[in-house]
C-alpha positions, 0 to 999 in steps of 0.5 A, spaced: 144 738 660 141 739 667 137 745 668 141 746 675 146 746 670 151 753 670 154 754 663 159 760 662 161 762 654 167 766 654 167 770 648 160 772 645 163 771 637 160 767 632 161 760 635 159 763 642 153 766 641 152 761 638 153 756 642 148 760 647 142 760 642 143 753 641 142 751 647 136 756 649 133 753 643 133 746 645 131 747 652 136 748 656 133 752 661 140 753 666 143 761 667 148 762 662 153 766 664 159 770 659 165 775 659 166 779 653 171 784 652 167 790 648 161 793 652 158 794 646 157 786 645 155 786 652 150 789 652 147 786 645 148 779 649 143 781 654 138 785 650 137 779 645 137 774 650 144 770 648 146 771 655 142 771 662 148 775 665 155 778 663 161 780 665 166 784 663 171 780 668 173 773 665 174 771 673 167 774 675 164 770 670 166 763 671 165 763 679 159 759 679 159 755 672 159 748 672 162 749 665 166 753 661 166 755 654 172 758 651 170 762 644 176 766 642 182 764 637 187 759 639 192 763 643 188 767 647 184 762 650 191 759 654 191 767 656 184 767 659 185 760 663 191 763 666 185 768 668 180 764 670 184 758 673 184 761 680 176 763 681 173 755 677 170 752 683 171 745 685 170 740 679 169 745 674 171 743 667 173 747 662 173 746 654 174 750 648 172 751 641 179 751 638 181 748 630 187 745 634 188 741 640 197 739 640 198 745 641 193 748 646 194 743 650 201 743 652 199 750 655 193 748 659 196 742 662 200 745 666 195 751 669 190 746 671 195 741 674 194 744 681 187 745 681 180 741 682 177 743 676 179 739 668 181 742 661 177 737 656 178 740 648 173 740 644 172 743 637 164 743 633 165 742 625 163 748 625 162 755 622 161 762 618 166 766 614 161 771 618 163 774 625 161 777 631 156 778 635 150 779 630 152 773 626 150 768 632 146 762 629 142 758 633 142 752 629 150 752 627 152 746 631 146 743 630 146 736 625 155 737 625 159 734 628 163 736 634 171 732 636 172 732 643 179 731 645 180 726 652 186 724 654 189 719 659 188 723 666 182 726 663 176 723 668 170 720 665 165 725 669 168 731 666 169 728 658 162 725 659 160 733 661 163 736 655 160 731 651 153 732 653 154 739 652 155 739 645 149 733 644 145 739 647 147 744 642 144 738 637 151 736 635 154 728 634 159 727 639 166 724 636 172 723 640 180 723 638 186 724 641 189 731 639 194 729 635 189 725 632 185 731 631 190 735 628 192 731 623 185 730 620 183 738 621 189 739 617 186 734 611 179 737 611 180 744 613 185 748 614 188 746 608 181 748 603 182 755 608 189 755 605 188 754 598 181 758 597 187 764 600 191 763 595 186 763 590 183 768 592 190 772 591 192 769 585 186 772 582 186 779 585 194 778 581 195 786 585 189 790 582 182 786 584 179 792 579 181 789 573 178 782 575 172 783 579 166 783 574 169 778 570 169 774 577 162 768 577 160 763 582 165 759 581 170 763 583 165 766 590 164 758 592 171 757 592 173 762 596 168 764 600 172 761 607 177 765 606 173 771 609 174 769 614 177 772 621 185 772 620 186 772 627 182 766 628 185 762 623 193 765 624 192 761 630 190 755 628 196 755 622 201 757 628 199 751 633 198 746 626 205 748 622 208 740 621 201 738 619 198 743 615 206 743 610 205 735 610 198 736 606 200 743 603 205 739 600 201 733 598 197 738 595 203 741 591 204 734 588 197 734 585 199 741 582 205 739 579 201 732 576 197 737 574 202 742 570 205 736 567 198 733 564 197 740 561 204 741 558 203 734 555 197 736 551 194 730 553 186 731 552 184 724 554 188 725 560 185 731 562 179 728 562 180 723 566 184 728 571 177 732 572 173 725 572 177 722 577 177 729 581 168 729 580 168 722 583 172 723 589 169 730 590 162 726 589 164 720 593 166 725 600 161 728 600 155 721 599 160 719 605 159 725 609 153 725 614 153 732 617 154 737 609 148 739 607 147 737 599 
């Protein structure tokens, strides 16, 4: 990433601050600037070095960016846009960090459709159940993988700034069409968050009291995502509906396989059920380039 290059960070929460430490870190040496709503995170922004200046304006922050990053849950980001659209200076490109890309996009399109600056997605395969501020890790992005989501009108110059952006924050670059993006996620990463959910409330059953010391790792593992922000992830359920169902009732049909294995009473076949689940898991996880094991 140039080191003329002016980057602004919207939004100072886990993958925002993250993605500014991140880049300071690997030797970007050009102004970060951000817009956070709280004037408590912007102070922090400033006293820990997360940003070079903030605003507590998103238009004021974007006036000089080559770049922006819009780092807040799905939703809010089309409503940012609005804001910042009429200050973005010609040729600016403006991406995201957004779980879903269909959606978004239909919303973008239209406010970038007289403008001379670009919406390109993206999305970093990665992140915490931590949030805020505090939880900024210069090295999240680092090792992962980052989908970038291009599409026909997009010019080259703008999708190859988005691109080198995330190669700067030590990612590996992908690109996907959004409806290609969000079938995917919905297999590998919203259905997992939705199950660890439903474990965690089958377990607590009404009175987590009676269960919690009972609890070991096994159930901490499992559900560890779903500490995660509910307004994060109530967006990416509402912009990935069609798809999540389709893979929730893949996973059903699993569940009720397995219901039948446990009525017959079968215990060869629940041994090979569990064997064929540990060497899939196994399998996946030999194959995937970016977990660490």
């Amino acid at each position: 990433m140039d080191s003329n290059t002016n980057i602004a960070i919207l939004g100072f929460g886990l993958m925002g601050a993250s993605l500014a430490l991140g880049l300071k870190k690997r030797g970007f040496t050009g102004r970060i600037i951000g817009y956070a709503r709280r004037e408590e995170t912007r102070r922090q922004a400033l006293e820990n070095g997360v940003a070079d200046q903030v605003f507590a304006d998103p238009a004021d922050a974007v006036r000089e960016a080559d770049i922006v990053v819009i780092c807040v849950p799905i939703w809010t980001i089309a409503k940012l846009a609005e804001q910042i659209v009429p200050a973005l200076k010609p040729g600016a490109v403006v991406t995201d960090v957004g779980s879903t890309k269909s959606e978004l996009l239909k919303l973008m399109c239209p406010l970038f459709q007289s403008s001379d600056a670009h919406f390109v997605g993206s999305h970093p395969i990665a992140g915490s159940e931590k949030t805020g501020i505090e939880a900024g890790n210069p090295d999240l992005y680092a090792g992962r993988l980052c989908i970038v989501c291009p599409v026909i009108s997009t010019p080259p110059e703008a999708d190859a700034l988005v691109s080198n952006l995330w190669k700067s924050a030590g990612s590996e670059v992908v690109e996907m069409s959004p409806g290609e993006h969000d079938a995917m996620l919905a297999s590998t990463s919203h259905l997992p968050h939705m199950i660890a959910a439903a474990l965690a409330r089958s377990v607590a059953g009404g009175d987590p009291s009676k269960k919690a010391d009972y609890c070991g790792t096994g159930f901490k593992d499992t559900t560890r995502v779903a500490s995660g922000s509910a307004d994060m992830w109530v967006d990416i359920i509402d912009t990935n509906r069609d798809a999540l169902v389709e893979e929730i009732d893949r996973f059903h049909d699993e569940l009720q396989g397995l219901i039948k294995i446990l009525r017959s009473g079968n215990g060869d076949d629940i041994r090979k059920w569990l064997e064929d689940a540990r060497d899939d898991r196994d399998e996946i996880l030999k194959l995937n380039r970016f977990l660490k094991r």
